[in-house]
C-alpha positions in Angstrom: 17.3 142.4 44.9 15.9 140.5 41.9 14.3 137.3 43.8 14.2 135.5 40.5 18.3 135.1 40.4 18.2 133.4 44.1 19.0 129.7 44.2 16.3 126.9 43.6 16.7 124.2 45.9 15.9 120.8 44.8 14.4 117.4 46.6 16.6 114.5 47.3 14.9 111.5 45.6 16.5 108.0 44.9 20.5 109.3 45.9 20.2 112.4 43.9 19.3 116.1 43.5 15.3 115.7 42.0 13.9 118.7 39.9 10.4 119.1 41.5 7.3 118.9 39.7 5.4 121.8 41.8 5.1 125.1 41.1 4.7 126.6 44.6 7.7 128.0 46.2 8.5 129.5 49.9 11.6 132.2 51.2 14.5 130.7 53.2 15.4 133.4 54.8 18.9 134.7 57.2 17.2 135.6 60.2 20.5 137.7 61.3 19.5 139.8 58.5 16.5 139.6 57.2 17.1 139.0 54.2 15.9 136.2 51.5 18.8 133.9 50.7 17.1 131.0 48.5 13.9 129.3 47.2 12.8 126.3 48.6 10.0 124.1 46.9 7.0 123.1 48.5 6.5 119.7 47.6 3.5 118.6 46.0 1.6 115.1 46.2 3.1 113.9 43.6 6.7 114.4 44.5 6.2 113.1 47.7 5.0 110.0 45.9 8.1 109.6 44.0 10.1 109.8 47.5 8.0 107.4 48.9 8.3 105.1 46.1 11.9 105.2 45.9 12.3 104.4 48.8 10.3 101.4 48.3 11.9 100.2 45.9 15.1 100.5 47.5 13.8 98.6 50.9 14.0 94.7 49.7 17.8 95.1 49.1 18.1 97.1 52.0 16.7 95.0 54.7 18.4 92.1 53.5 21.6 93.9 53.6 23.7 92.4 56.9 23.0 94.7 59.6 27.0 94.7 60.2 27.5 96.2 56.5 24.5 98.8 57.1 26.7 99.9 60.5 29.5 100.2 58.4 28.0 102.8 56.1 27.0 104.9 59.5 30.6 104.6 60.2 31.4 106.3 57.6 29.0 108.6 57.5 29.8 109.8 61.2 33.3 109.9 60.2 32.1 112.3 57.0 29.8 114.7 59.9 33.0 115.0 61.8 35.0 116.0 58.8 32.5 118.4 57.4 31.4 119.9 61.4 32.3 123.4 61.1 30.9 123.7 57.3 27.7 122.0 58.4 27.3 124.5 61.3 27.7 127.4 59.4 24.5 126.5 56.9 22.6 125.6 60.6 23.8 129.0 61.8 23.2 131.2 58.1 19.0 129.8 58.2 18.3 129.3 62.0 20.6 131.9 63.5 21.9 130.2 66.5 25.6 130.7 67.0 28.0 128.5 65.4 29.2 127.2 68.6 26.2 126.1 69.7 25.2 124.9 66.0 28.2 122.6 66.1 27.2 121.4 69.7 23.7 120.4 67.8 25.6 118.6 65.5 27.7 116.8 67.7 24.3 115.4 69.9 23.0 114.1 66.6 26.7 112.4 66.0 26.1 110.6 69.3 22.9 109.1 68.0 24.6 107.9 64.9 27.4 106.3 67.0 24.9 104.8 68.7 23.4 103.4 65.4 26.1 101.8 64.6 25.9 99.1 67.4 22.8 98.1 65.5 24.0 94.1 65.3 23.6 94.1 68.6 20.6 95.8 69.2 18.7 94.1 66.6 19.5 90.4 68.7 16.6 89.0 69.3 15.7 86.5 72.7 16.3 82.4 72.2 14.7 79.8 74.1 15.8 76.1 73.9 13.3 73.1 74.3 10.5 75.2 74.8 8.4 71.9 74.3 10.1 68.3 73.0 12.3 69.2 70.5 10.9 72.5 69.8 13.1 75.9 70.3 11.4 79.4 70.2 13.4 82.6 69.3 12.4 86.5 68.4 13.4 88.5 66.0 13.4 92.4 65.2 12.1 92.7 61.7 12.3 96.3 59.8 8.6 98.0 59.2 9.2 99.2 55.4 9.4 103.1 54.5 9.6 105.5 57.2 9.1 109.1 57.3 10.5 111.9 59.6 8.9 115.4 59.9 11.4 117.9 61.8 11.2 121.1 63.4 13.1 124.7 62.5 14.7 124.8 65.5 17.2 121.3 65.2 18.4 121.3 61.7 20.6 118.3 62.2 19.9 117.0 65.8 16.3 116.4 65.4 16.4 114.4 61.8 19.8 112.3 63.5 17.5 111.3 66.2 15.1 109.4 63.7 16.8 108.5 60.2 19.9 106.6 61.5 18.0 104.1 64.0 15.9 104.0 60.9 18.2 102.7 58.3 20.7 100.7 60.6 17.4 98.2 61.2 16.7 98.1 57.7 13.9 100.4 56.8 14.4 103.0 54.2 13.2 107.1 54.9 11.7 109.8 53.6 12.5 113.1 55.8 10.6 116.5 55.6 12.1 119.0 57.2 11.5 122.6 58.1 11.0 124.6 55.0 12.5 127.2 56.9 15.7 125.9 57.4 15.8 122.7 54.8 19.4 122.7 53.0 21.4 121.3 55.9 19.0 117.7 54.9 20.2 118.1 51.4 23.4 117.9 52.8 22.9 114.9 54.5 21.7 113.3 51.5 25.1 113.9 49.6 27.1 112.8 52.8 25.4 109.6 53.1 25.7 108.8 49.7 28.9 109.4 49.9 29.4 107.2 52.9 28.0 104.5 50.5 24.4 104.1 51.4 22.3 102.7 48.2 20.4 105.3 46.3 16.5 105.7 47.7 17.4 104.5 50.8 17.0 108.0 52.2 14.9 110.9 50.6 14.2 114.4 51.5 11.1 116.5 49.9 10.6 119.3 51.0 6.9 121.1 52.3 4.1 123.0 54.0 0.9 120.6 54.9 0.3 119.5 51.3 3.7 117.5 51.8 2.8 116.4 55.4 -0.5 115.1 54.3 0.8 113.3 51.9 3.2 111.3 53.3 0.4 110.9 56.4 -2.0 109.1 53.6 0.3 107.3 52.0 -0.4 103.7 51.7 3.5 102.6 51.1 4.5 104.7 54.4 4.8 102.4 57.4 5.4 104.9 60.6 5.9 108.6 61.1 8.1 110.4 63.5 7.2 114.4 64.4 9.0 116.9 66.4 6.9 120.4 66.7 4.0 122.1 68.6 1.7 120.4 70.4 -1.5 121.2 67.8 0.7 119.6 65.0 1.6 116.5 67.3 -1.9 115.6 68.0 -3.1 116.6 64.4 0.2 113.7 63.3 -1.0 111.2 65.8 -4.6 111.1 64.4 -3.7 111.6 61.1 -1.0 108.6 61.0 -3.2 106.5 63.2 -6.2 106.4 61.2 -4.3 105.4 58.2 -2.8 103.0 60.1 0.7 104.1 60.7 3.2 103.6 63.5 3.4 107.3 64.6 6.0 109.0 67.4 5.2 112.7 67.7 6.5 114.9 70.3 4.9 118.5 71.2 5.8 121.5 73.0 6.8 121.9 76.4 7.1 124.2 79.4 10.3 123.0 81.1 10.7 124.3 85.1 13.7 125.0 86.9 13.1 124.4 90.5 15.6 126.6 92.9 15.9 125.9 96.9 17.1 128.0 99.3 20.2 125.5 99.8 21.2 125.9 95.7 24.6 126.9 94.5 22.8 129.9 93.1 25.4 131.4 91.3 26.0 127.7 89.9 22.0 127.9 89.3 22.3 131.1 88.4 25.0 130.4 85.2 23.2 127.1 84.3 19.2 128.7 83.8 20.5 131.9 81.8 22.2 129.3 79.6 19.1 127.0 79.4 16.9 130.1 78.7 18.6 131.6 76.6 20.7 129.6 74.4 19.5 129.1 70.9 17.5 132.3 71.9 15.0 130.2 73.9 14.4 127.8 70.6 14.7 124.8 71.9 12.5 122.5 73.4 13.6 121.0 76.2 14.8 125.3 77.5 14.3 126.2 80.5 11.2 128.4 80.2 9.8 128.8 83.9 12.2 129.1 87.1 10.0 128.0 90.2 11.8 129.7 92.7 11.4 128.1 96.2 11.1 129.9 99.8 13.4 133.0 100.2 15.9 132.3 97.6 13.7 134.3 94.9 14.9 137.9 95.8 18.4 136.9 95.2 18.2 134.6 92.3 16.3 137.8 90.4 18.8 139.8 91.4 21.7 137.4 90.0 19.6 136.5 86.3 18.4 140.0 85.5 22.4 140.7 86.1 23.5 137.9 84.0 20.7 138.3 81.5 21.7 142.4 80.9 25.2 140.9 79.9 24.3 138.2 77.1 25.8 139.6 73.6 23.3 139.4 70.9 24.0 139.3 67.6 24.3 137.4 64.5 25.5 133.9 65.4 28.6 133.7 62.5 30.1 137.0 64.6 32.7 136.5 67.5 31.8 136.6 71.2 28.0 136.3 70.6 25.8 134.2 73.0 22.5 134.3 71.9 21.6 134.8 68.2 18.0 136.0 66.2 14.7 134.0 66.3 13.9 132.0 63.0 11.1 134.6 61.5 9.5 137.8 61.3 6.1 136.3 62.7 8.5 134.8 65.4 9.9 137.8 66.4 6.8 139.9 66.3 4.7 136.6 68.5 7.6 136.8 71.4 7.1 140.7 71.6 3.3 140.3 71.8 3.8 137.6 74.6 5.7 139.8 76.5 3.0 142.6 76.2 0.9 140.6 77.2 3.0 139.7 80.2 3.3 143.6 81.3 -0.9 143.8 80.8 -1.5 141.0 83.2 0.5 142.2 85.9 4.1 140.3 85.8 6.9 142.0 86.6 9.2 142.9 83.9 12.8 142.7 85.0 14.8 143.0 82.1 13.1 144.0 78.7 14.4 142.7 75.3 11.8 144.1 73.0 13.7 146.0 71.1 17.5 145.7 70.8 20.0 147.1 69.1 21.9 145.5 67.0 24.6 147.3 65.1 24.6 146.5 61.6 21.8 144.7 61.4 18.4 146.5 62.0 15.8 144.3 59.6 17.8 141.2 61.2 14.8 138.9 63.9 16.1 140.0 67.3 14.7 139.3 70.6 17.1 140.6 73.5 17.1 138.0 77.2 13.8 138.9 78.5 13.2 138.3 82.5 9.8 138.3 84.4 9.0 137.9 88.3 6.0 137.5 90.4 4.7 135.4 87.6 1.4 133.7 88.3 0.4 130.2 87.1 -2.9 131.5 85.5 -1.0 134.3 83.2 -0.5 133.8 79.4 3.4 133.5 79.7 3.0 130.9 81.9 0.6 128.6 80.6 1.6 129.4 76.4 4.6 127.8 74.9 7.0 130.9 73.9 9.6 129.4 72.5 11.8 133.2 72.6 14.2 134.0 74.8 11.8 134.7 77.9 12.7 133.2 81.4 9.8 133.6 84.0 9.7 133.5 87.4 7.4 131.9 89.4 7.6 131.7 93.3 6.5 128.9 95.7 6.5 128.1 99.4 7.9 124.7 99.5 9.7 122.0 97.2 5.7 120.6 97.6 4.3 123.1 96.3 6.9 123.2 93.4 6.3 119.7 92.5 2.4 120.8 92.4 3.0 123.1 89.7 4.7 121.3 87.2 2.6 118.1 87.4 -0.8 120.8 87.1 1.0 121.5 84.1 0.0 120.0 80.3 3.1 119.8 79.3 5.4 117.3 80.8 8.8 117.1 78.5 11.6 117.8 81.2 12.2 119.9 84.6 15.1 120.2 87.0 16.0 121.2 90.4 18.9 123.1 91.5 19.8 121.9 94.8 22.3 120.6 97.8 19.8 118.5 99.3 20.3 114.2 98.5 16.9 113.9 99.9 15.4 116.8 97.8 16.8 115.4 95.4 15.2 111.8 95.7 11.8 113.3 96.5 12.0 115.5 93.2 12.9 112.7 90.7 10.1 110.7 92.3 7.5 113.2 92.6 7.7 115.2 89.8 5.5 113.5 86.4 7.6 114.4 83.0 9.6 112.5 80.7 13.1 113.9 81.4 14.1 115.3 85.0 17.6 116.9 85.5 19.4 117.1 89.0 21.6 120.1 89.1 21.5 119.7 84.8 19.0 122.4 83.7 18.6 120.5 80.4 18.3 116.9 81.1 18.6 115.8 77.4 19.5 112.0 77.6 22.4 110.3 75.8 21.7 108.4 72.5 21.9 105.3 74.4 18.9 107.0 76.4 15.5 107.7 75.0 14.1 111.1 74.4 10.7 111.8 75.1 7.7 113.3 78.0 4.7 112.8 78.8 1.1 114.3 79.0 0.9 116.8 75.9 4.8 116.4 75.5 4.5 112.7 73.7 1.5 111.4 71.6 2.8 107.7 71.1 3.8 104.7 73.1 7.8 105.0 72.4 10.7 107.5 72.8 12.7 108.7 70.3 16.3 107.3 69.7 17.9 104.9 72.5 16.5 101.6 72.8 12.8 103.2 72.0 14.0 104.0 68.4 15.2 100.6 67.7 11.6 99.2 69.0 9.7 101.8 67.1 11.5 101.0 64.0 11.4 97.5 64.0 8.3 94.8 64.9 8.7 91.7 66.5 8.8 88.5 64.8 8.4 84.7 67.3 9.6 81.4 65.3 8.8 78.4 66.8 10.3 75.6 65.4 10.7 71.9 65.4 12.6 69.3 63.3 11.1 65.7 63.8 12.6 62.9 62.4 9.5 61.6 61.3 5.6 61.9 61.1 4.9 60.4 64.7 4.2 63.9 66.2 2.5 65.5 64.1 0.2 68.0 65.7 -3.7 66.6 66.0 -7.3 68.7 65.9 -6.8 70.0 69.7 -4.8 73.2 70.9 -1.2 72.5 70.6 0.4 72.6 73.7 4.1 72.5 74.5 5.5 69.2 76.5 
């Protein structure tokens, strides 16, 4: 195939497709098959200066807009998502590779968040007090920061940048989102629905990039916060990057979610919920279920019933019918997931059910993974403590809801965890006990509502605030106290000493 005929993709700058000024290009590829599909530019410093500054311009207007008018435009641009669902999905599914269903689903959470934007006039209402002192009131307000930037992850084309850019721009601010070069046209889509939804031009901006593009935006002086989905490494590296330059910065890392089983679980309830939450999205997600914990003498049978389960998932490219669990993103994905497992065999775990090498009819240089299952998993092995982010499911084994507990807390990732059981008391002790963000009760992927905030803790969350929910609207916005009085003459006018209220 000539490479030079493929499609150039352009930024979104100031309501319209932008012509890059760099030079450097990267491969969108469709993991299903391997094969290169479209160009996508990495943006250099100076395009990301022409995002950024368009979106200044655009943010006196903006923020002065009524905040009713600015839900209005969300309206309409959740209506247009809704319209446009299964065309959306498909570009999620043709770069990612999940399956459309679950593409669509994707798109639907980030809906949610949007809906929830739209009840920005009352979000943004402030506290009053009366007669705080003799004829003096006190009120707050929610003020918008200026331009904010979003930096998103391969594995939530739509979801991830919905969580961020609509709390964003229903309190005022303007945004600049980079997204995964490896998936990246879905945010140019974005860009054409919201303008047609009737949002002013530079009020959102995508550039597209590697680090160059990252740093950038970290650095510069007109960017007010910075919101990150990814790895842990980049999180941290985000955190103190923004930081120093003195940015409001949200970034959330990677994670190594548990599924606790007791003897008294529904297990094949437990059983149909974990293969899902493994292996959906082929394990890219990060709040999946990575590590089953599997408590007393339930472990036997539960291994029995997921390497079943697991030997039944259809793989295959995620536009075909009947598939449940597409390709991996990449190449270097594919080949990392293989090496983990290999590792996983060397240091002495059990390997149940082994999807190293799959067949896939049709589609041989496609970036498949098949369900993978491990037992007798130990806490010090490499496919315990190491973020795969494949379709793997381990299982670990431990005497007592206790011990269970234990583990996850000894754990540095804290995003989410969940226990499978009959037990009210359990239960209760768990969602007490156990020390991340997000904890699920008979839910193996306790993702919050948009009215909810997403986030964990430890290595999970570098930041003080959650995305979306009530977090996003205090992460995007910065408080304001008036204080005010209206004398009728000069007689008490404040003196040399303190003012105090009376």
């Amino acid at each position: 195939m000539d490479l030079t005929t493929l499609e150039r993709l352009p930024l979104w700058i100031g309501g319209r497709a932008h012509s890059p000024t760099t030079t450097r290009y990267g491969e969108v590829t469709n993991p299903a098959t391997g094969e290169v599909i479209r160009h996508v530019p990495y943006a250099n410093a100076a395009d990301v200066d022409a995002a950024v500054n368009a979106a200044a311009d655009a943010f006196p207007a903006w923020s002065s807009t009524p905040s009713l008018r600015r839900a209005r435009v969300l309206m309409k641009f959740r209506d247009l998502l809704d319209r446009h669902r299964k065309d959306l999905a498909r570009i999620v599914t043709q770069e990612h590779g999940k399956t459309l269903v679950d593409a669509e689903g994707s798109l639907t959470r980030g809906m949610e968040v949007v809906e929830f934007a739209t009840g920005i006039p009352h979000l943004l209402k402030g506290e009053h007090s009366d007669s705080v002192g003799t004829e003096v009131d006190s009120w707050s307000m929610r003020m918008p920061l200026g331009v904010c930037a979003g930096i998103t992850p391969f594995n939530f084309p739509a979801m991830v940048p919905m969580w961020m850019f609509p709390i964003a721009i229903a309190c005022g601010n303007t945004f600049v989102l980079k997204p995964s070069e490896r998936d990246p046209t879905l945010s140019l889509r974005l860009g054409e629905l919201l303008q047609e939804a009737g949002l002013p031009d530079g009020v959102f901006n995508v550039v597209h990039g590697d680090k160059e593009a990252v740093d950038a935006l970290l650095a510069h002086p007109r960017v007010r916060a910075v919101s990150f989905v990814g790895s842990t490494p980049i999180a941290r590296y985000i955190y103190e990057t923004g930081a120093k330059h003195g940015k409001r910065v949200q970034a959330l890392g990677g994670a190594k979610n548990h599924a606790v089983v007791m003897p008294d679980a529904d297990l094949d309830f437990a059983t149909e919920a974990i293969i899902g939450a493994g292996y959906g999205s082929a394990g890219e997600r990060c709040m999946a279920i990575s590590a089953v914990v599997a408590v007393g003498d339930v472990a036997d049978s539960l291994v029995e019933r997921l390497a079943a389960r697991a030997k039944r998932i259809t793989t295959g490219p995620g536009d075909a019918p009947d598939i449940e669990m597409g390709p991996v993103i990449t190449c270097a994905a594919r080949d990392r997931i293989t090496g983990l497992i290999d590792r996983g065999v060397s240091e002495g775990a059990s390997l149940v059910v082994d999807g190293r090498r799959p067949t896939i009819a049709g589609h041989a240089s496609g970036f498949f993974v098949g369900p993978t299952l491990f037992d007798h998993v130990t806490p010090d092995m490499t496919i315990y403590r190491e973020e795969i982010f494949g379709p793997v499911l381990i299982v670990v084994r431990a005497e007592s809801l206790n011990d269970a507990v234990t583990m996850i807390n000894e754990n540095p990732y804290a995003n989410g965890a969940a226990l499978f059981t009959r037990s009210g008391h359990a239960a209760r002790r768990f969602q007490q006990d156990v020390e991340v963000g997000m904890a699920g009760i008979n839910v193996p992927i306790p993702v919050p509502m948009a009215f909810y905030s997403f986030g964990g803790w430890r290595n999970s969350l570098f930041g003080d605030l959650n995305v979306h929910g009530t977090d996003g609207v205090r992460f995007y916005t910065r408080l304001k106290t008036v204080t005010a009085r209206w004398p009728d003459d000069g007689s008490a006018a404040p003196g040399f000493h303190m003012p105090v209220m009376g």
